[in-house]
Every structure is written in C-alpha cells, then in structure tokens.
C-alpha positions in Angstrom: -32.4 -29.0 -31.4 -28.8 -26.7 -32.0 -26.2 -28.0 -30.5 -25.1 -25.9 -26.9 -22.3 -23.9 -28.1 -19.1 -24.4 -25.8 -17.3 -21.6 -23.9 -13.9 -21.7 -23.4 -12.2 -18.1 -22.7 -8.6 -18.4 -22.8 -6.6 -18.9 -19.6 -9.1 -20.3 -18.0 -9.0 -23.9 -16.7 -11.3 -26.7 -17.7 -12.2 -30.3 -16.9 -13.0 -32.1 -19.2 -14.6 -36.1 -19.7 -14.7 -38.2 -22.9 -16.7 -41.5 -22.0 -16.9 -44.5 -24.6 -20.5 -45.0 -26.4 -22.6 -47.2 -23.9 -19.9 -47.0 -21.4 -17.8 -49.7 -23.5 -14.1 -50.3 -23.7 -11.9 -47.6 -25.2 -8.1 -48.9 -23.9 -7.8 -52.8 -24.2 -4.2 -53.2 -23.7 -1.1 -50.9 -22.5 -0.3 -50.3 -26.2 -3.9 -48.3 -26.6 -2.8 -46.3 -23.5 0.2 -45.1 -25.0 -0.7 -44.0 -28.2 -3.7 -42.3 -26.7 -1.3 -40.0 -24.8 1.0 -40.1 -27.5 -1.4 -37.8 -29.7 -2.7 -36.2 -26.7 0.6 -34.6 -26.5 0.7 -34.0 -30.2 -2.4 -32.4 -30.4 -1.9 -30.2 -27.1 0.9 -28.8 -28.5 -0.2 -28.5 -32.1 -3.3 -26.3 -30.6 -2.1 -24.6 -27.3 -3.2 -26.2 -24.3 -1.7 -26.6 -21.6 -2.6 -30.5 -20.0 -2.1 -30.5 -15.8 -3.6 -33.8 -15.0 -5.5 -36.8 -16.4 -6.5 -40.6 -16.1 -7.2 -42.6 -18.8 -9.9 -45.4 -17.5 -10.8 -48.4 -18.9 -14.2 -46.5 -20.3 -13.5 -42.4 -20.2 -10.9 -39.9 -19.9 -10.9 -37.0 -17.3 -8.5 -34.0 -18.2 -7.4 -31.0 -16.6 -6.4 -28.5 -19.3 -5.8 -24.5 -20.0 -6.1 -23.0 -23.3 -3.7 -20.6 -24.1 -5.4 -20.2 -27.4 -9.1 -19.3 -29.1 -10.8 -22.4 -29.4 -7.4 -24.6 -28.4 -9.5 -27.5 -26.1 -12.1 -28.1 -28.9 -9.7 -28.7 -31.8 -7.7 -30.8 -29.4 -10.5 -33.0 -28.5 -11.9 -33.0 -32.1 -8.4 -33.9 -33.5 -7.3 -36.5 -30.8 -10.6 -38.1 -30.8 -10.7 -38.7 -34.7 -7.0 -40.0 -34.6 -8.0 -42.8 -32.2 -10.8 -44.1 -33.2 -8.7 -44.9 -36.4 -6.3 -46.4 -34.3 -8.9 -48.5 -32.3 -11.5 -49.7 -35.0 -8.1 -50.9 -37.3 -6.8 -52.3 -34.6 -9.4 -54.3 -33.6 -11.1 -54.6 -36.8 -14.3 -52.5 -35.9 -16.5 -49.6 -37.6 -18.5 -47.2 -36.1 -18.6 -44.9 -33.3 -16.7 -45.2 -29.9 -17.3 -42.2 -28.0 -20.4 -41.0 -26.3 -21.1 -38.2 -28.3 -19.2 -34.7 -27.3 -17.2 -34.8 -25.1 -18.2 -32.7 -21.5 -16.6 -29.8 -20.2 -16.9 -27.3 -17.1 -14.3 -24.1 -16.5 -12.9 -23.8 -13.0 -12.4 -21.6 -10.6 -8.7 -21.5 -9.9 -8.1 -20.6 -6.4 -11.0 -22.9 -4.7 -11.6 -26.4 -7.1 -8.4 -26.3 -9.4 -6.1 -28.3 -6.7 -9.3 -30.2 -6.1 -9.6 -31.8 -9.8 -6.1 -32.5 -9.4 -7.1 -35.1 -6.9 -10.8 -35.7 -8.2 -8.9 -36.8 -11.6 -6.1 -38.9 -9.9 -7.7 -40.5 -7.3 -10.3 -42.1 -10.2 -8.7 -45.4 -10.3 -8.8 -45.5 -6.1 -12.8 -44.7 -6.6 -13.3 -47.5 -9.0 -11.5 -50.2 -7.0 -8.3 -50.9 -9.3 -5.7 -49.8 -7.0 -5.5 -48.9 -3.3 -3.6 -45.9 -3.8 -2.8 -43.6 -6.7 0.7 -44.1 -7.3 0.1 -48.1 -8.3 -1.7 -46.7 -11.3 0.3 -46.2 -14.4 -2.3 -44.0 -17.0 -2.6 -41.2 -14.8 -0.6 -38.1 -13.8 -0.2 -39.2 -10.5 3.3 -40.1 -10.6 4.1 -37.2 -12.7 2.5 -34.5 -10.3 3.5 -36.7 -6.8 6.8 -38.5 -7.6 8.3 -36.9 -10.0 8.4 -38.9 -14.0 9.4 -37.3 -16.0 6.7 -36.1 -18.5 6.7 -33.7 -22.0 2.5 -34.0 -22.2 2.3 -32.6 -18.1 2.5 -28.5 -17.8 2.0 -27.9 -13.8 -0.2 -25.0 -13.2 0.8 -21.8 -11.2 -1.2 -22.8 -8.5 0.3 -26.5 -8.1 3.9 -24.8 -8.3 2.7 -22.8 -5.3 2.1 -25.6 -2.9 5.9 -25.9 -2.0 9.1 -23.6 -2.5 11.4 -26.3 -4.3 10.3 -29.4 -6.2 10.7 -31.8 -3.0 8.2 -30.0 -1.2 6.1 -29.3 -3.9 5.8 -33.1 -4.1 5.4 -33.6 -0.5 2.8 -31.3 0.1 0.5 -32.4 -3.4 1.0 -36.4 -1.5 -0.6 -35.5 1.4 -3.7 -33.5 -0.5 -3.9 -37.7 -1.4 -4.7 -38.3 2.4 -8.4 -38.0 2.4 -10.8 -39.0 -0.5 -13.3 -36.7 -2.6 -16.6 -37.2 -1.4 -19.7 -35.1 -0.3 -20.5 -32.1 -1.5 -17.4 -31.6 -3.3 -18.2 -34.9 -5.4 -21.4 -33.8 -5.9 -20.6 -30.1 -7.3 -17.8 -31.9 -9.5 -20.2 -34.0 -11.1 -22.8 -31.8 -11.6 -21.1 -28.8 -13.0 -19.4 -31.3 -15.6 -22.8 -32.8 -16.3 -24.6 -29.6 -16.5 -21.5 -28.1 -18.9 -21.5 -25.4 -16.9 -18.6 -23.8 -14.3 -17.8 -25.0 -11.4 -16.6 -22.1 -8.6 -18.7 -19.5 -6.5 -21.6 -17.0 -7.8 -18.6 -14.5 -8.1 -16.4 -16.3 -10.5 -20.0 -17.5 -12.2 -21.2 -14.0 -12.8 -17.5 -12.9 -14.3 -18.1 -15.6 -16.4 -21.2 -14.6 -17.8 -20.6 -11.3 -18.2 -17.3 -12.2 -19.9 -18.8 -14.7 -22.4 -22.5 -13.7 -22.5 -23.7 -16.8 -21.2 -25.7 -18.8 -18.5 -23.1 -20.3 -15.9 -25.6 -21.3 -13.4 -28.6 -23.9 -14.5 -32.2 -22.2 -15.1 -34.6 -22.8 -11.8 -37.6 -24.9 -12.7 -41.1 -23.9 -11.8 -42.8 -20.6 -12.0 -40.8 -17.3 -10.6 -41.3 -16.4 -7.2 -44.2 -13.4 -7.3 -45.8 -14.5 -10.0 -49.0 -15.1 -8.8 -49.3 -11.2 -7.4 -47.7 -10.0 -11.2 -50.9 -12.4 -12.9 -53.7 -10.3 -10.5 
C-alpha cells in the first residue's frame, strides 16, 4: 500500500512525534540528549524551520515547528533522524532500526490549539510522573519559553510573543497557562489528530486546508452514507 503523502504548506504550524521502535529507549544518558538537540538545531537551520517547543522523553520526541520552507519539516526529520541513529547504534554498539517507522505529524490551527501544544508538549514529563512540575525537567523547552535560558534552537511564535508586552510578562503569563493540566477533550483531539495525521483546529481552518492542499483533513465516516437506502430503491 503507497505510503500517505505528508502535507506541510508553508507557514503553517505542526506537531510533530518520533517514538522509538517498540517504544524502546532512544536517550540513555545526558550526553544522548545533547547531541540530539545539537543536530536538531543544525538541521532546523540548514532546512528552514522554525522550532517553538519540544521534549525529548526517554522513548519519543514531541516538537512544535513552522516551515518557512517547501518541504523544510520532512528533510529535517529525515536528516536528524539518520544522524542519530549513527550516533546511538556506535555508541552503544547496535545495528538496526530505532525509530517506529515515520515519524507523525498534524498542522495546527494557530489561534485556538497552538498555545495549547505549547503546554501539551511541556507538561509531558509532568504526565508521565518524572517531575512534579515542568521547570524540574531539563530536555524540554520549558525553561526556555517560562524562565528565560537562553536558547539558539528555540524561535517563539507570534502568538507566544503576544501573551505579554515585555519579556517579564510574557514569561509570567505563559507560567500560569502551566496552572491547570491538559486533559479531556483537549487531550483527546491532541491525540487523535496526531494519530490520524490529520489537522487539528475547527471545520473552518480544516476546509482551508483542503482546499489549499487538495486533501482530506477530516477522517472518512465509516458505514454506509446516510440516504442510501432510498438512492438503492
């Protein structure tokens, strides 16, 4: 069966998940971590895209990236994904494959989910149990977004710039988004849209999409059409 081909119209935001094959062990120590980062910097700048969060887990990656060019996230992932497994099978003296396959991906609509990644992505670590709050993690971009590090690899988007009029309350206001957990319905349309490759955002932004790109942003509805009994007679 051909391979779904990805969409990925320039400017617009997606979220995207790399998970390691079986759900094993991509980062074993801090020095996998780093160099992970290191090329994803590399490779984001080499192709265009514009990174505004991410956590690296144990297991998977989440990202929150725009392309500002044709095709920018794919060659990103295909170049970054290539360099470390090289790292990782030399450096603990494996062969064969680490991820799961392609990686996943879901465009975004800005001005309703985009700040909502943001804290989807961050807050993975508090989900999982490894920390009680998001700042005690070190592999995500918590502490850039929230406190301030310094970071080359972190591009805020307009829309985070937009939650305060100077950098101090920009910060403030993105720490108390932190407040509350994702859960319910918003976890649930997170997931799915990501799992179904498909966008995540309202029927309006979905049809824009399709009409931009010629293709299906909402999944097909199984059974028989409605009527169709009445169009057999």
């Amino acid at each position: 069966m051909a391979r779904r081909l990805r969409v990925s119209p320039i400017g617009v935001a997606q979220h995207v998940i790399q998970r390691g094959n079986n759900r094993q062990v991509c980062f074993a120590s801090q020095q996998d971590f780093s160099a992970y980062l290191g090329w994803l910097e590399e490779y984001a700048k080499k192709y265009h895209v514009e990174i505004h969060a991410w956590v690296l887990m144990t297991n998977h990656v989440h990202l929150l990236c725009t392309p500002r060019c044709d095709g920018g996230v794919s060659k990103l992932m295909q170049s970054l994904g290539r360099q470390y497994v090289r790292y990782f099978n030399f450096s603990y003296k494996r062969t064969g494959s680490l991820w799961e396959g392609r990686y996943k991906s879901c465009l975004v609509q800005e001005d309703k989910y985009l700040i909502q990644l943001y804290r989807y992505i961050e807050l993975n670590p508090v989900r999982a149990g490894m920390v009680a709050d998001p700042s005690s993690y070190l592999w995500s971009s918590y502490q850039v977004n929230a406190l301030g590090k310094p970071s080359v690899l972190c591009t805020p988007h307009a829309l985070l710039i937009a939650l305060g009029g100077d950098l101090i309350a920009r910060q403030a206001a993105y720490r108390a988004l932190f407040k509350f957990h994702v859960e319910g319905k918003l976890l649930t349309d997170i997931r799915e849209a990501l799992n179904q490759g498909m966008a995540i955002g309202n029927d309006a932004f979905k049809a824009q999409l399709a009409t931009l790109t010629g293709r299906r942003m909402t999944p097909k509805k199984f059974g028989r059409p409605v009527g169709w009994r009445k169009n057999r007679d």
